[in-house]
C-alpha positions in Angstrom: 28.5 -5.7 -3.7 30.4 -3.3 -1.7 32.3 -3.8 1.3 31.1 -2.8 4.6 33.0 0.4 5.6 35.1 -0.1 8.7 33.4 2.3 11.4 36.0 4.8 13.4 36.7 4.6 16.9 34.5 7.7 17.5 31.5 6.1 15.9 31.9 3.0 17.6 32.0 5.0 21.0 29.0 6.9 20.4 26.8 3.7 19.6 28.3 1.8 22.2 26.9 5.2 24.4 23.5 4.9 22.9 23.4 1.8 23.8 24.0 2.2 27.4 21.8 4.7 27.6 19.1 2.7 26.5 20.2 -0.1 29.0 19.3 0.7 32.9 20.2 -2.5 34.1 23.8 -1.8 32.6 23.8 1.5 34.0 23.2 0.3 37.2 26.0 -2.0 37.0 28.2 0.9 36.4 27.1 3.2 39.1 27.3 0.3 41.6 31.0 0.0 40.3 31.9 3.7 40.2 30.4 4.3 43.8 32.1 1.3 45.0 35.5 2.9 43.5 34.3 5.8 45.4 33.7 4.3 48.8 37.3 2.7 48.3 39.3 6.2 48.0 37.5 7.6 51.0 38.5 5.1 53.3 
């Protein structure tokens, strides 16, 4: 049997991505987050 191959940090980011993108309700989350961060600065 062969060891699992350790993934690189690059790989790891771009299935986390995937992910995501396949999530709405997690992209929602994040939007509401990023718009709040927004709304913050402004003020």
């Amino acid at each position: 049997m062969r060891k699992p191959r350790k993934r690189s940090f690059e790989e790891l980011v771009a299935e986390n991505k995937l992910q995501l993108l396949r999530d709405q309700e997690a992209l929602d989350k994040i939007e509401a987050k990023l718009e709040e961060k927004r709304l913050g600065k402004a003020e």
